[in-house]
Residue frames relative to the residue before (quaternion, step in Angstrom):
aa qw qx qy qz dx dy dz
X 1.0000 0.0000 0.0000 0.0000 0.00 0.00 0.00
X 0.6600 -0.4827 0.5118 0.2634 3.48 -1.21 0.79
X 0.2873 0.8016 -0.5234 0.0307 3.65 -1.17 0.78
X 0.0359 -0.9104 0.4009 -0.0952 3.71 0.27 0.89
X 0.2396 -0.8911 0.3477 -0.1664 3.07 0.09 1.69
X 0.0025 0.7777 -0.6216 -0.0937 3.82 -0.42 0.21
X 0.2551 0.8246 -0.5020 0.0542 3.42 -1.44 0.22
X 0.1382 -0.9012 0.3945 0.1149 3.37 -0.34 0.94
X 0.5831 -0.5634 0.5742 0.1137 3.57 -1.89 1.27
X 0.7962 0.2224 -0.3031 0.4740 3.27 -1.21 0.62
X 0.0284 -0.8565 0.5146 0.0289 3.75 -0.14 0.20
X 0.6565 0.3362 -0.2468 0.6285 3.57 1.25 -0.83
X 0.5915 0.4016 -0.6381 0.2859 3.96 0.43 -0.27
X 0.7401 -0.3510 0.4143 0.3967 3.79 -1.94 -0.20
X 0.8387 0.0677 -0.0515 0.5379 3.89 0.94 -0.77
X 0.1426 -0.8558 0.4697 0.1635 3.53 0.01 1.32
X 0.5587 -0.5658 0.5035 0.3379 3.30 -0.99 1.15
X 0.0977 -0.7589 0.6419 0.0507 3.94 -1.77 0.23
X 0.1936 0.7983 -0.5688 -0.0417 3.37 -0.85 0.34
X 0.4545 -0.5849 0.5379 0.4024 3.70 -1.23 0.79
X 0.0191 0.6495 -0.7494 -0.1272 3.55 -1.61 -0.32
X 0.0507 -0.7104 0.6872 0.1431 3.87 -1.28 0.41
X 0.0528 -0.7401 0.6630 0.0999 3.65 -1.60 0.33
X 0.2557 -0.7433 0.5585 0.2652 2.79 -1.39 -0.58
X 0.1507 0.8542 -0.4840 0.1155 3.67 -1.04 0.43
X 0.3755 -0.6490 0.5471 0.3723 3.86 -0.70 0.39
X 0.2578 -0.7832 0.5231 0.2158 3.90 -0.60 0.90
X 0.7308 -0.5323 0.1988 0.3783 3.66 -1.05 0.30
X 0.5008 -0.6874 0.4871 0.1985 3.67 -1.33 1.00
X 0.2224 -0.8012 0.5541 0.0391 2.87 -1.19 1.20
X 0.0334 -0.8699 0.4920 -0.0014 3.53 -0.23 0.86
X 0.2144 0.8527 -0.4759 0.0216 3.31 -0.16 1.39
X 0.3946 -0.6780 0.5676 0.2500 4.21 -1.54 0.33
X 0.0064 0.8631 -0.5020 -0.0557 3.49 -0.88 0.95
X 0.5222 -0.7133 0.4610 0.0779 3.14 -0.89 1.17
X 0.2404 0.8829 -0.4009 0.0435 4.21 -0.23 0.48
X 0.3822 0.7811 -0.3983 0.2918 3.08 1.54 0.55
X 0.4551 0.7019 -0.4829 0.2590 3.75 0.76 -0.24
X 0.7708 0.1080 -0.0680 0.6241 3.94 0.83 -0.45
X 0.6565 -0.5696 0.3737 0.3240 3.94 -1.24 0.85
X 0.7541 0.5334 -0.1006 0.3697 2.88 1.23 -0.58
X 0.3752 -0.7107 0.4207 0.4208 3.72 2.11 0.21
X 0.5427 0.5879 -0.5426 0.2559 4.18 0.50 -0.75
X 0.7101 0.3149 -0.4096 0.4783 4.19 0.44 0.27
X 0.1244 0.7362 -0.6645 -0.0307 3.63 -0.91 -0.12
X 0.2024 -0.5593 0.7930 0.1319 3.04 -2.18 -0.57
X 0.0318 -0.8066 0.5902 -0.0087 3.07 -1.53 1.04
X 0.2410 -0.7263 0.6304 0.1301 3.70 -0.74 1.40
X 0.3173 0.7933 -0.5165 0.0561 3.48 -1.58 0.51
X 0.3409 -0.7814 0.5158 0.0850 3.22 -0.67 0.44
X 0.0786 -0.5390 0.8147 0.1990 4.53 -1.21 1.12
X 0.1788 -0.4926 0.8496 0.0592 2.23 -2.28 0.57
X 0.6754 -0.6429 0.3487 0.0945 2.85 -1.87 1.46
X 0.0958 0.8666 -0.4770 0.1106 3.73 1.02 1.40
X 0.5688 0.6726 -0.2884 0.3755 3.35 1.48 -1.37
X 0.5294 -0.5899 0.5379 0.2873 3.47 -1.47 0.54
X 0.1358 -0.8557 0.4993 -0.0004 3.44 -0.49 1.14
X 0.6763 0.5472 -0.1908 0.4548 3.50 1.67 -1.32
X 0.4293 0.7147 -0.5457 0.0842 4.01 1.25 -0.29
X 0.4924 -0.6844 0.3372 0.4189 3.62 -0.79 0.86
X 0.9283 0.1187 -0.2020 0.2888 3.23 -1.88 0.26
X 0.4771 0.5903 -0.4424 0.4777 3.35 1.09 1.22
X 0.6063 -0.5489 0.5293 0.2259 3.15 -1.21 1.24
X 0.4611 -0.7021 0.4456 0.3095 3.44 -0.65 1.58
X 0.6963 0.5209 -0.4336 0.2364 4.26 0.55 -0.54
X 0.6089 0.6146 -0.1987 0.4606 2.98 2.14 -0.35
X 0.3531 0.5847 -0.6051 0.4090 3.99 1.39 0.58
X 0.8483 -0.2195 0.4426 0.1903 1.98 -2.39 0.03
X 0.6564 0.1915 0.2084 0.6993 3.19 0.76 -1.96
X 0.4367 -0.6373 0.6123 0.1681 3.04 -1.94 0.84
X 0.3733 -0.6233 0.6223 0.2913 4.07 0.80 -0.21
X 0.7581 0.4090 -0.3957 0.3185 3.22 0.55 0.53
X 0.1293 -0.8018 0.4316 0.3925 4.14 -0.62 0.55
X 0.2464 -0.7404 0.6134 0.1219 3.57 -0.74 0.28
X 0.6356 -0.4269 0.6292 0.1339 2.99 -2.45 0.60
X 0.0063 -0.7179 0.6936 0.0594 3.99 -0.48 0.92
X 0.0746 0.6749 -0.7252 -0.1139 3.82 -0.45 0.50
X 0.1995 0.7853 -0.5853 -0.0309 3.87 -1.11 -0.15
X 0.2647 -0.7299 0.6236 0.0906 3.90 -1.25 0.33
X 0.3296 -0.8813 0.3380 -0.0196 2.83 -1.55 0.90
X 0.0936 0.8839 -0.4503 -0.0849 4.16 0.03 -0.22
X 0.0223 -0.8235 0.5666 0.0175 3.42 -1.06 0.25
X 0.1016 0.8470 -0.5214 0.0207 3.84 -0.33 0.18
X 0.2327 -0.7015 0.5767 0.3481 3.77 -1.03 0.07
X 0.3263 -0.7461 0.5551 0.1697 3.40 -1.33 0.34
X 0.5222 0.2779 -0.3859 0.7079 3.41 1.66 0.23
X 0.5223 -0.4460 0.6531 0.3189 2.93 -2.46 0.30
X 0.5020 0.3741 -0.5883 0.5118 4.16 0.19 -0.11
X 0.3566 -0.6882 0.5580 0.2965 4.04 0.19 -0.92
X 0.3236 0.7184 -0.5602 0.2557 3.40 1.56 0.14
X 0.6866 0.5022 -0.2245 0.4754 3.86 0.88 -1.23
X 0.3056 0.8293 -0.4643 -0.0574 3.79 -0.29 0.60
X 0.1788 -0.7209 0.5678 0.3548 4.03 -0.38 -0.53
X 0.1264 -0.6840 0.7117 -0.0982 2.86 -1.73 0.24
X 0.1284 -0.7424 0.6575 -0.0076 3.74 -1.18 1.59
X 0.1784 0.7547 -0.6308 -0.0253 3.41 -0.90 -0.13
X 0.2029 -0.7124 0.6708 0.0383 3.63 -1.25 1.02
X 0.0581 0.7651 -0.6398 -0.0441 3.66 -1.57 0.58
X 0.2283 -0.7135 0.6487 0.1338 3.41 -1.00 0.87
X 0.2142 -0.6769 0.7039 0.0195 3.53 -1.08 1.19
X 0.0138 0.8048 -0.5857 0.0949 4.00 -0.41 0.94
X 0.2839 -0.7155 0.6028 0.2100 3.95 -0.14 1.13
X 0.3184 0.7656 -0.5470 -0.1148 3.35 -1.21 0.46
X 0.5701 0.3044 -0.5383 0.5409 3.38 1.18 1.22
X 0.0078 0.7656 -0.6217 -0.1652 3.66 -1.03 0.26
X 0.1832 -0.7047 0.6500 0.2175 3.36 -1.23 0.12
X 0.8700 0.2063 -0.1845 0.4081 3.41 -2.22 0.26
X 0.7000 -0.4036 0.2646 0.5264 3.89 0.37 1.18
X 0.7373 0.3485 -0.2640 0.5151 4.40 0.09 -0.41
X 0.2369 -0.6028 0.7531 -0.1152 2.61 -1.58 2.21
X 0.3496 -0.7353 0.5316 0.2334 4.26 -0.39 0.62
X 0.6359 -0.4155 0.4785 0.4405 3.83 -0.84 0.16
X 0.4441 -0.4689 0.6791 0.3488 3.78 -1.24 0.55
X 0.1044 -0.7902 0.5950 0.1034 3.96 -1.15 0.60
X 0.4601 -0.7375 0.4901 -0.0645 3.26 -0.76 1.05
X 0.3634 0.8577 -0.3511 0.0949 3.93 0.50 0.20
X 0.3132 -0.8355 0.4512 0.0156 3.50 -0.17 1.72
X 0.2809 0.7665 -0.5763 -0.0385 3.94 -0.59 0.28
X 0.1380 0.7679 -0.6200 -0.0826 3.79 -1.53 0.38
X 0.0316 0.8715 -0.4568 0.1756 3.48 -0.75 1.01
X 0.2031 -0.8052 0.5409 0.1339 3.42 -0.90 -0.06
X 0.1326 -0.7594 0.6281 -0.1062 3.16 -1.23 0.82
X 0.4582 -0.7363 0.4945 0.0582 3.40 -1.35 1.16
X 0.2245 -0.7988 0.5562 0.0469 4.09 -0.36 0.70
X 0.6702 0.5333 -0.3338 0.3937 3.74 1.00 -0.29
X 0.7328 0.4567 -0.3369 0.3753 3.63 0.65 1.08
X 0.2066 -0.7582 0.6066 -0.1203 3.32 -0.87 1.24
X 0.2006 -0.6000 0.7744 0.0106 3.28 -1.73 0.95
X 0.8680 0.0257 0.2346 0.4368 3.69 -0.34 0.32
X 0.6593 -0.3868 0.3154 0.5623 3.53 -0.61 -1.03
X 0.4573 0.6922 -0.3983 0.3911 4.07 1.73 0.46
X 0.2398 -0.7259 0.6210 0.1730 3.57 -0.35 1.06
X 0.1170 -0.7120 0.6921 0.0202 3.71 -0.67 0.91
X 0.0010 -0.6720 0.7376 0.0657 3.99 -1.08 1.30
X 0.0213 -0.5977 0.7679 0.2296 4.20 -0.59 0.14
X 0.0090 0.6599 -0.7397 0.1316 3.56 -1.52 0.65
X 0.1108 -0.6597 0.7420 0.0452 3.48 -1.64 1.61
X 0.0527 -0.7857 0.6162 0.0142 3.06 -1.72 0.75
X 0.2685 -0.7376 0.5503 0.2845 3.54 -1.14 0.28
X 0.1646 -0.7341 0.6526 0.0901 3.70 -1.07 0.74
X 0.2223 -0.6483 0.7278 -0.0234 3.12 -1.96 0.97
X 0.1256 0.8270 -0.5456 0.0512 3.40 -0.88 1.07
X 0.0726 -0.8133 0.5622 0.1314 3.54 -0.09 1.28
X 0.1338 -0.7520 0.6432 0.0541 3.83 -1.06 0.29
X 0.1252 -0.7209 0.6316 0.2563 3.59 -0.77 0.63
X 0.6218 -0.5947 0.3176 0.3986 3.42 -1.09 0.17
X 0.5329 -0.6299 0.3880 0.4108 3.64 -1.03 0.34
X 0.2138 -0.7385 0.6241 0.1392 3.82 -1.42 0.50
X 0.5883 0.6485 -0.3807 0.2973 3.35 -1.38 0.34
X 0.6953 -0.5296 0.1720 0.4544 3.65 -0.33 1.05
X 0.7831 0.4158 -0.1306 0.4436 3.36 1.21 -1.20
X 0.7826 0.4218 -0.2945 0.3506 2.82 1.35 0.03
X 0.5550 -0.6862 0.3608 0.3016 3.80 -1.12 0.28
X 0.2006 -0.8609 0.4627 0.0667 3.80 0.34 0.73
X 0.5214 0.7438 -0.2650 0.3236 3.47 1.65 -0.83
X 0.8429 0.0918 0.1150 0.5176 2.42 1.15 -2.00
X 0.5456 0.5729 -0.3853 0.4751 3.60 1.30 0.52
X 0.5155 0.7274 -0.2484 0.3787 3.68 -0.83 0.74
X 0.2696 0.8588 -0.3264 0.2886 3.68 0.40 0.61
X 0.1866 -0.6771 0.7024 0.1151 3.78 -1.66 0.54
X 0.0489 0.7041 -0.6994 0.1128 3.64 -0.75 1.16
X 0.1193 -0.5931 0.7939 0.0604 3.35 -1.95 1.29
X 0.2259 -0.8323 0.5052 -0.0334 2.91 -1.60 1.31
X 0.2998 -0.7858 0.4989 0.2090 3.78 -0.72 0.49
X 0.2413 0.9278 -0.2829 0.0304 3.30 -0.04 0.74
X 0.4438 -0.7081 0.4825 0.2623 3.76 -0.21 1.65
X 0.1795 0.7091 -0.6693 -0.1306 3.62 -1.18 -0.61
X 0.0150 -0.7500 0.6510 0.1155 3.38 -1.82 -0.40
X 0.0494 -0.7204 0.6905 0.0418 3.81 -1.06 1.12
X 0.1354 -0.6530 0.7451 0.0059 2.78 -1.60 0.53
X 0.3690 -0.7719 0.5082 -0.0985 3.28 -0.80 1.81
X 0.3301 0.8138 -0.4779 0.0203 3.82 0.07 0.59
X 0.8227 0.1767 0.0795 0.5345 3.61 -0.05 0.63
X 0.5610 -0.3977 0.4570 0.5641 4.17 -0.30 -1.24
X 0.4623 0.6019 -0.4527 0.4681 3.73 1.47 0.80
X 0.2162 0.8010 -0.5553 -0.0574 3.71 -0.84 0.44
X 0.0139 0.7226 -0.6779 -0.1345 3.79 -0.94 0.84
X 0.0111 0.6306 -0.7697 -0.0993 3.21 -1.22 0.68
X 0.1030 0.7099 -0.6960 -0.0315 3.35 -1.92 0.27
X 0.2555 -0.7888 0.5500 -0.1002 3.09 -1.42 0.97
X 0.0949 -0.8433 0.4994 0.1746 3.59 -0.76 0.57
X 0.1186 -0.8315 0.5149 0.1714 4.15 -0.16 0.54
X 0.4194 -0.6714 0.6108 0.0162 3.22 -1.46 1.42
X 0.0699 -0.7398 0.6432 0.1848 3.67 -0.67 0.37
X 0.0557 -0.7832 0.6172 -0.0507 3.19 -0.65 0.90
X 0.6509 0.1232 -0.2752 0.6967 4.40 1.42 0.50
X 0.0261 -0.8492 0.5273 0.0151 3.35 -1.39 0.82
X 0.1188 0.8984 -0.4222 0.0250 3.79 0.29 0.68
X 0.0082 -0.9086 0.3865 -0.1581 3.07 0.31 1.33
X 0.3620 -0.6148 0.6614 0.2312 3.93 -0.93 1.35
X 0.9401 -0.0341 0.0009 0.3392 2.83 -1.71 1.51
X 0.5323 -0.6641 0.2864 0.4400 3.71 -0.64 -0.15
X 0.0356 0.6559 -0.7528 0.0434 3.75 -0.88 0.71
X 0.5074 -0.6401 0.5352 0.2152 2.93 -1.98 0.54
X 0.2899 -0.7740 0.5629 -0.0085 3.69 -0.86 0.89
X 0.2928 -0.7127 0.5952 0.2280 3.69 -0.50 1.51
X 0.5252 -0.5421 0.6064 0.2501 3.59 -1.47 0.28
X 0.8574 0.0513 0.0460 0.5100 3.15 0.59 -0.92
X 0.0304 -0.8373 0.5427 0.0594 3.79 -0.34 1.09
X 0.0714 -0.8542 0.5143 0.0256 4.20 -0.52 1.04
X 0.0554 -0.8270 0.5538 -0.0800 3.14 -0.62 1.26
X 0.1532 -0.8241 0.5307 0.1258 3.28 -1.47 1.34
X 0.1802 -0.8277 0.4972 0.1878 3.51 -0.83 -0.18
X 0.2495 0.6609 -0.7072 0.0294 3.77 -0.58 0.15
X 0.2894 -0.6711 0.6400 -0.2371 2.61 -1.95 1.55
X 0.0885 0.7922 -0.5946 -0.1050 3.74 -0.60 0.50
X 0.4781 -0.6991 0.4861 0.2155 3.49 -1.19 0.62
X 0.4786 -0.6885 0.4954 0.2269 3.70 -0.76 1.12
């Protein structure tokens, strides 16, 4: 995956120097098991899981919070909800929380425990043909503690972001694309890190 980064050297001189850099790399795998038996209807769950440290972590002169990959594998624990808010059920919500918890690290750098909040809604009454179309807004919460360990920077890593976020899936068959674009719209940030304006995420997905 594509990752382009900026960051700047000297901090105490009067005009810090900057430079872009771009790589590439596959970032770390997330492998998770979900659980939906609690109601007849699958609309609660729980999910165990577990990244493993695939991502590039070692690219030179970058600040280890800025890989690809963290070099670290971790515990995903996370929970789930859904509900409709019409009786057709075209109208529904849906919360879902996940705790990311490092508990192998490598080369001196332990990441922040992550925290990651989301509620939203999303619409089921459109179709193209034989294309299920859901558009769905949501709001996201992401707490991060900061990272620890020789290699890492604790000053200036760390953070609480609220997000605004549009999306759209489209459902055809055992095909799924969904994509989404997130807005920050709260930022609380340790020390100084850089912060995208705008973060876009795709998915495709086939069904077994």
């Amino acid at each position: 995956f594509p990752y382009t980064t900026l960051f700047r050297s000297g901090e105490e001189a009067a005009a810090p120097k900057t430079f872009t850099k771009q790589w590439w790399g596959m970032g770390d795998i997330r492998l998770n098991g979900y659980y939906t038996g609690f109601s007849p209807d699958m609309s609660t769950g729980v999910n165990l899981g577990m990244k493993f440290a695939t991502g590039k972590w070692n690219e030179p002169d970058i600040d280890r919070d800025n890989q690809i990959g963290t070099g670290s594998t971790d515990i995903l624990v996370g929970f789930f909800h859904r509900h409709r808010i019409t009786m057709d059920a075209k109208w529904s919500w849906f919360a879902d929380v996940q705790l990311d918890a490092p508990v192998i690290t490598q080369a001196g750098y332990t990441p922040g425990l992550q925290f990651n909040g989301t509620a939203g809604v999303y619409y089921t009454g459109l179709k193209l043909g034989g294309v299920k179309i859901r558009p769905l807004g949501q709001v996201l919460f992401t707490n991060k503690a900061s990272d620890s360990g020789p290699a890492a920077d604790p000053q200036n890593t760390g953070y609480q972001q609220l997000s605004l976020s549009p999306g759209i899936e489209f459902d055809f068959k055992k095909v799924r694309l969904y994509a989404d674009a997130e807005l920050p719209v709260m930022n609380n940030v340790v020390g100084n890190q850089l912060i995208a304006p705008c973060t876009v995420k795709v998915i495709a997905s086939y069904l077994f």
